[in-house]
Structure formats: structure tokens, C-alpha cells
C-alpha positions as CSV (number, residue, x, y, z in Angstrom):
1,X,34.2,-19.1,4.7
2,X,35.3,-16.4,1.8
3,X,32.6,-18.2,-0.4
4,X,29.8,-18.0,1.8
5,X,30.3,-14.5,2.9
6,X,31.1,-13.8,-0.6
7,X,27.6,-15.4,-1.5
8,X,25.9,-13.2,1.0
9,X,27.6,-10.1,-0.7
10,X,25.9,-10.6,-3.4
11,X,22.4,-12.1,-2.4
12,X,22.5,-9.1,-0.3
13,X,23.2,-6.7,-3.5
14,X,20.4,-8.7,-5.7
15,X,17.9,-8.6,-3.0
16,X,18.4,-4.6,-2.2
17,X,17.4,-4.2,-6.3
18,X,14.4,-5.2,-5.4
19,X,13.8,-3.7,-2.0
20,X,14.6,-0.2,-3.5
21,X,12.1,-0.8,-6.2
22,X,9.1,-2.3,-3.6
23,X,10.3,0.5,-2.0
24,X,11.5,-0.5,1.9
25,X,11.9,1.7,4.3
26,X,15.1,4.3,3.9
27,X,15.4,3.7,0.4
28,X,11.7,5.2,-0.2
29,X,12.3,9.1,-0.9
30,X,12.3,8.6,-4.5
31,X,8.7,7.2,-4.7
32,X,6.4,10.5,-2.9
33,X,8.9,12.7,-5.1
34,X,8.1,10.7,-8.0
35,X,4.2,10.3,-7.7
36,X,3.4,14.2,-7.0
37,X,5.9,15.0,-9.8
38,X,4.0,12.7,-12.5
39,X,0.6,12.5,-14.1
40,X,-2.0,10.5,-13.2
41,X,-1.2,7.6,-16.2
42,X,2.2,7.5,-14.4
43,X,1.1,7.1,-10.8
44,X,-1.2,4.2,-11.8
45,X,1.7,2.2,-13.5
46,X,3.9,2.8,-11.4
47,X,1.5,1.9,-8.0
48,X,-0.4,-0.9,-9.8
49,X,2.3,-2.7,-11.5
50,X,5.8,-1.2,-11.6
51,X,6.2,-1.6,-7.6
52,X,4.8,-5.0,-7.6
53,X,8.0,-5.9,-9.7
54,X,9.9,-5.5,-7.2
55,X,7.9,-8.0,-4.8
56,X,7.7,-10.8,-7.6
57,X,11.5,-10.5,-8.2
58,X,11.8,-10.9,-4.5
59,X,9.4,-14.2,-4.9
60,X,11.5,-15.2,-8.1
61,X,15.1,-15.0,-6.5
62,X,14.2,-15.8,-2.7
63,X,14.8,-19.6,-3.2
64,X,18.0,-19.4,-4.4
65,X,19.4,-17.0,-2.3
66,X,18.5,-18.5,0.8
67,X,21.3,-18.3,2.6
68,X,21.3,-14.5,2.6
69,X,18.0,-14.0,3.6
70,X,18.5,-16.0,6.5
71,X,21.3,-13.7,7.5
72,X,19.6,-10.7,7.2
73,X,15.7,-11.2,7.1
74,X,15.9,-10.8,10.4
75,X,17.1,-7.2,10.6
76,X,14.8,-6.4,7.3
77,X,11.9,-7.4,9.1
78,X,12.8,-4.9,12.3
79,X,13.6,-2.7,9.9
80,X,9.9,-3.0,7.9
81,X,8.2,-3.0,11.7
82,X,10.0,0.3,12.3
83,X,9.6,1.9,9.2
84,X,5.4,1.0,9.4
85,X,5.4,3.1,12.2
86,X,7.8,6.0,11.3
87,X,6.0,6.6,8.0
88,X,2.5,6.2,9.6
89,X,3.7,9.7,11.5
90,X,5.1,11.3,8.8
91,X,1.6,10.5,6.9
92,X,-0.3,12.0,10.2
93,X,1.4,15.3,9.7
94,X,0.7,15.3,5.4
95,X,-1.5,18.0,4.2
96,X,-1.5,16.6,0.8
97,X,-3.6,14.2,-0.6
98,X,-1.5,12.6,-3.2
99,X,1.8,12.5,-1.2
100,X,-0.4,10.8,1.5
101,X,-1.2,8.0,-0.9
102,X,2.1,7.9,-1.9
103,X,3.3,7.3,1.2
104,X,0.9,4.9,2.5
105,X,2.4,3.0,-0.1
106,X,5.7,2.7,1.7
107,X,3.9,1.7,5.0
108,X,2.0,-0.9,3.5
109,X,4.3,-3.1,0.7
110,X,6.9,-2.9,3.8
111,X,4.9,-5.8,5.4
112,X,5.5,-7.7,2.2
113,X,9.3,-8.3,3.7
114,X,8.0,-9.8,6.9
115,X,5.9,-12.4,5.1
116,X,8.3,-13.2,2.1
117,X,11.8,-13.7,4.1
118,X,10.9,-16.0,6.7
119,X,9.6,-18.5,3.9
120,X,6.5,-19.9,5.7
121,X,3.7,-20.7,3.8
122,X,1.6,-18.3,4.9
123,X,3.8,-15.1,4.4
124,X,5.1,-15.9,1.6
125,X,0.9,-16.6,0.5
126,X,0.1,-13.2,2.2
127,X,2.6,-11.0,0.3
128,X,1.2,-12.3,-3.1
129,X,-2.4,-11.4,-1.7
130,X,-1.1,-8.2,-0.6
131,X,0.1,-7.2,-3.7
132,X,-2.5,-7.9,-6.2
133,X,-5.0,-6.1,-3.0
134,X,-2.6,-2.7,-2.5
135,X,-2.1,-2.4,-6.5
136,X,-5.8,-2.1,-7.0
137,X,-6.4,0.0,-3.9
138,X,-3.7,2.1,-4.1
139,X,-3.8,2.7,-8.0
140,X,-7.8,3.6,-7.3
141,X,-6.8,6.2,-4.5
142,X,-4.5,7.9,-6.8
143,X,-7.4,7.9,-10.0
144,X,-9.9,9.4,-7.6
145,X,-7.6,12.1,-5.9
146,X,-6.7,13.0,-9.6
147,X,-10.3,13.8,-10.1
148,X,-10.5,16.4,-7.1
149,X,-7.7,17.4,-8.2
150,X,-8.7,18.1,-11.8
151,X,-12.2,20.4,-10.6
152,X,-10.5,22.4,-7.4
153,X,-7.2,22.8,-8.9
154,X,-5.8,22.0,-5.0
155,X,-4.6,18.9,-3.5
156,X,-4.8,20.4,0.6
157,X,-6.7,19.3,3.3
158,X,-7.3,22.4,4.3
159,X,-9.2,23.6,1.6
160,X,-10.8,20.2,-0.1
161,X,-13.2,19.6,2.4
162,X,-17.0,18.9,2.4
163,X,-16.7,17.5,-1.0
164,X,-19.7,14.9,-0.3
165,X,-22.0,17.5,-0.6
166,X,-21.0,18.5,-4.2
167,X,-20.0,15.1,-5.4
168,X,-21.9,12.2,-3.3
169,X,-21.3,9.4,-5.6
170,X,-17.6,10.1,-5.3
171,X,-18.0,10.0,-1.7
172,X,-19.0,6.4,-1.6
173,X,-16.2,5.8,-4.0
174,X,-13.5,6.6,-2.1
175,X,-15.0,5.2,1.5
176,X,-14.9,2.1,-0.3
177,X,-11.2,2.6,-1.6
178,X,-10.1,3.8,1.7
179,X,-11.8,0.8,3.6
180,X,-9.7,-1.6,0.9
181,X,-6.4,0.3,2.1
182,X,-6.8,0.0,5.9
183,X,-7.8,-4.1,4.8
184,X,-11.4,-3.7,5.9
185,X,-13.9,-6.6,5.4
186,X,-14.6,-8.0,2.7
187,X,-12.2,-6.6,0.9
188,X,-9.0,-9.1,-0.1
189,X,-7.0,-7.2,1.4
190,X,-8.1,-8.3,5.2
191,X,-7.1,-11.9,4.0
192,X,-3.7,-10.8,3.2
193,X,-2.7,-9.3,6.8
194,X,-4.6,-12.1,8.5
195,X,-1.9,-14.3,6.5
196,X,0.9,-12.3,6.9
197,X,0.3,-12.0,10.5
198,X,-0.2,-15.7,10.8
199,X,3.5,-15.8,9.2
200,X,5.5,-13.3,11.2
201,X,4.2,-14.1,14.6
202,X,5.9,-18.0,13.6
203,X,8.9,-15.4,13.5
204,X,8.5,-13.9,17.4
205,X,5.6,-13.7,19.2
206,X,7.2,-9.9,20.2
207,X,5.9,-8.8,16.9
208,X,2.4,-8.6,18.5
209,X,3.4,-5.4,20.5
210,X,4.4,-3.6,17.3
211,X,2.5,-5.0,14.7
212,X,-1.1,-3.5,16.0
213,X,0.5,0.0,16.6
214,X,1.5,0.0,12.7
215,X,-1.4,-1.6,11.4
216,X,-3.6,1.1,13.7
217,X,-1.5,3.9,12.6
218,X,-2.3,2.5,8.9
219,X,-6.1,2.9,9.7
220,X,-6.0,6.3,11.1
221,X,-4.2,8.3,8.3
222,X,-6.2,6.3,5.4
223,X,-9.4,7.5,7.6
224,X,-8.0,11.1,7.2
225,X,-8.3,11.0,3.7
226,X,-11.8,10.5,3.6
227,X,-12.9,12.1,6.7
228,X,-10.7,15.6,6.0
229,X,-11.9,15.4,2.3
230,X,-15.8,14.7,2.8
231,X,-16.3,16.4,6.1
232,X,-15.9,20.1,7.2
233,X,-16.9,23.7,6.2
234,X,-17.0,23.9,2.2
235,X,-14.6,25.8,0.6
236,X,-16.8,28.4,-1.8
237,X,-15.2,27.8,-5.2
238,X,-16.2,24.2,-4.7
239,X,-19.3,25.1,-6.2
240,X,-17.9,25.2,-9.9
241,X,-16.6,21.7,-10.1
242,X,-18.1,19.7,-13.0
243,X,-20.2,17.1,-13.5
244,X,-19.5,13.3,-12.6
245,X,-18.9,11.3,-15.9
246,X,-19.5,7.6,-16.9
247,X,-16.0,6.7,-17.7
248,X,-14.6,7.9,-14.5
249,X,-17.2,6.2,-12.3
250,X,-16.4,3.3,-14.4
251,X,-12.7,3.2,-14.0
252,X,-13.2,3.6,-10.4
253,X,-15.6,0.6,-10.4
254,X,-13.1,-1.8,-12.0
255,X,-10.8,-0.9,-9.1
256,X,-13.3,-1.5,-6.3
257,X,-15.0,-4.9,-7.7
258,X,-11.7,-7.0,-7.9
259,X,-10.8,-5.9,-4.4
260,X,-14.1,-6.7,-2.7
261,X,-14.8,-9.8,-4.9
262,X,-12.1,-11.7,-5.1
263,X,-12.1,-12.7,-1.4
264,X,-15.1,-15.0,-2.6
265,X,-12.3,-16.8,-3.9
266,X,-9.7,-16.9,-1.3
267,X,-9.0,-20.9,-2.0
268,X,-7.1,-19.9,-5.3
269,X,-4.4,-18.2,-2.7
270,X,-4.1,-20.5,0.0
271,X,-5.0,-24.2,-1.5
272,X,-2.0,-26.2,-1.2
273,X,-1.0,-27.9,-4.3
């Protein structure tokens, strides 16, 4: 009985490693501080690659710390439902655009836990999806709200608005970034929460009154970044932004041609060898 518990002790200590560094829910402060604080280089890393870590050291440890995740996945995957929907509030009340993607973050690899812990093929086939999808999304967001913020000087809501009448082609950029994060078709990202929803419901079918609030709150403050930043009354100094360049359309186009293209091969990810 000491063994076992002892065993859980420290399943439960490997496994929280990697939950701060996906992050979860209450261990996530560190992330928003850490993406407004750095430059734009640093946000990409960490968005596109560093915070996936954490989910593949989940995948790489989960089978042989079984017996601790079936102690606790349970309350880890309450604790991910609630903390979808706490954090899509605090991101309805943000006024700043990189703290919004920052956080959308949290709200979004927290779903990751529900699919990987309860070891059905499906979840654990829907948080790989998920994170190649939100690493290419998310990292995109961050590139383009870099570029606002590099010709307005200003990362608010309240003052970066009407931009797709001085920079169209951005416009169209970040609608189809923005339709990646909320998992909108085709992107790959829809067939990641069709299979992690496939593999938490096989947990309890009570997830299904939660689930669509959090993924709905998900939508609504992705929407705001592109409807507050495109839409409105245009703030005067907008008019001396500079001109779009070739290398920054083209880094944005690498982000958005994986996300939407790679559904067209969707057997890689769910094939059954």
C-alpha cells in the first residue's frame, strides 16, 4: 500500500512538470507575463514549440505512469473543463491583443489533458492533432499582432481598429488565423476537437453540458480579435503605418497553408497501425 501511494507521489510530481510547462489551468500565470514581456522571436518558440514539450513528455511518460493518471485524470480533466471556461472570461474582458493570444493559449492546450489521460485512442489521437494545429495558429496570431504592433506602436482594442481599411491583405490574414484557432473548417484543427470530443464523452456523457459552453466561449473571444481590430471608427495616426512586405506575407503564409492543408491528410493521424 506505501509502494503504490508512494508511486502515485511521484507520477503525480513527473506529470505536474509537464502540466506547468503545457501550461494547465492554475499553474498558467507565468505564460501571459512571459509572452507580453518578450519579443516576437521568443513568443513564436515558445507558442510553436516550447509548449508542445510539455504535451509530448505527457505522451512519452503517460504509459508508464499509469497508475497515477488513473487516480487523478479524473480531477485534471474537471479541472481543464473549468479552467476552459474561467479563462474564456478573463479573455472577454482583455483589451490587449497579445495577452489575448496568450491566453487563448491556456484555454485551448487545456483540452489536450481530457484527450491524453483517459488513454482512448481517439484522445490521445486528438491531442497530437491539437498540438501540431494550435502551434501553427497560435504562433501565426502572435507574428501578425507583432506587425500592428510594429506600425501603431499600440497593442489596445480601443485604438487598433478599422485596420482593414489601411492594410486589407492583412485582414484576410488574420480571419484565416483566427478561423484556425476557433477550429473552423477546413482547417486541422476541427479534426482535432471532433477527436478529442469523441474521446472525453467515452469519459461522461455530462461533459456535453460544459464542453459546448467552453468551446463557444473559445469562438467568441478569437472573433474579438478580428472583429475589434478590423471593424470600427479608425484611429487618425493609422494613416502612417507602412507598407506590407513580401517576407512578412510570406511568413504568415507558411503558418496558414499547413493548418488548412494538412486535413487533406487526416489518415496519417488516425490510421491504425
Amino acid at each position: 500500500m506505501g509502494e503504490g501511494r508512494l508511486f502515485i507521489f511521484l507520477g503525480l510530481s513527473l506529470s505536474m512538470a509537464f502540466l506547468v510547462k503545457l501550461p494547465i489551468f492554475f499553474v498558467h500565470l507565468w505564460l501571459p507575463k512571459a509572452h507580453v514581456e518578450a519579443p516576437v522571436a521568443g513568443s513564436i518558440i515558445l507558442a510553436g514549440v516550447l509548449l508542445k514539450l510539455g504535451g509530448y513528455g505527457l505522451l512519452c511518460v503517460a504509459p508508464a505512469l499509469i497508475l497515477c493518471i488513473n487516480f487523478i485524470g479524473g480531477y485534471l480533466i474537471g479541472l481543464r473543463l473549468a479552467g476552459m471556461i474561467f479563462v474564456g472570461f478573463i479573455c472577454l474582458r482583455l483589451n490587449d491583443f497579445k495577452a489575448l493570444v496568450a491566453y487563448s493559449s491556456v484555454a485551448h492546450i487545456g483540452i489536450v489533458i481530457g484527450g491524453m489521460f483517459r488513454f482512448y485512442y481517439w484522445g490521445i489521437r486528438g491531442a497530437v492533432v491539437i498540438i501540431l494545429g494550435h502551434g501553427l495558429a497560435s504562433s501565426g496570431l502572435f507574428r501578425i499582432v507583432n506587425m500592428y504592433y510594429e506600425r501603431l506602436g499600440r497593442r489596445s482594442f480601443f485604438i487598433n481598429r478599422g485596420l482593414i481599411i489601411v492594410l486589407p491583405s492583412f485582414s484576410l490574414l488574420i480571419f484565416l488565423l483566427v478561423a484556425s484557432n476557433i477550429a473552423a473548417p477546413p482547417t486541422i484543427n476541427l479534426l482535432s476537437e471532433i477527436l478529442l470530443i469523441g474521446g472525453i464523452i467515452r469519459f461522461d456523457l455530462y461533459i456535453l453540458l460544459i464542453f459546448p459552453l467552453g468551446s463557444f466561449i473559445g469562438a467568441v473571444f478569437s472573433l474579438f480579435i478580428f472583429s475589434y481590430s478590423q471593424h470600427g471608427k479608425l484611429y487618425n495616426m493609422s494613416y502612417s503605418v507602412s507598407s506590407i512586405t513580401i517576407r512578412e506575407i510570406h511568413v504568415l503564409t507558411l503558418h496558414i497553408i499547413p493548418v488548412n492543408f494538412l486535413i487533406l491528410s487526416s489518415s496519417f493521424f488516425v490510421i491504425i497501425n
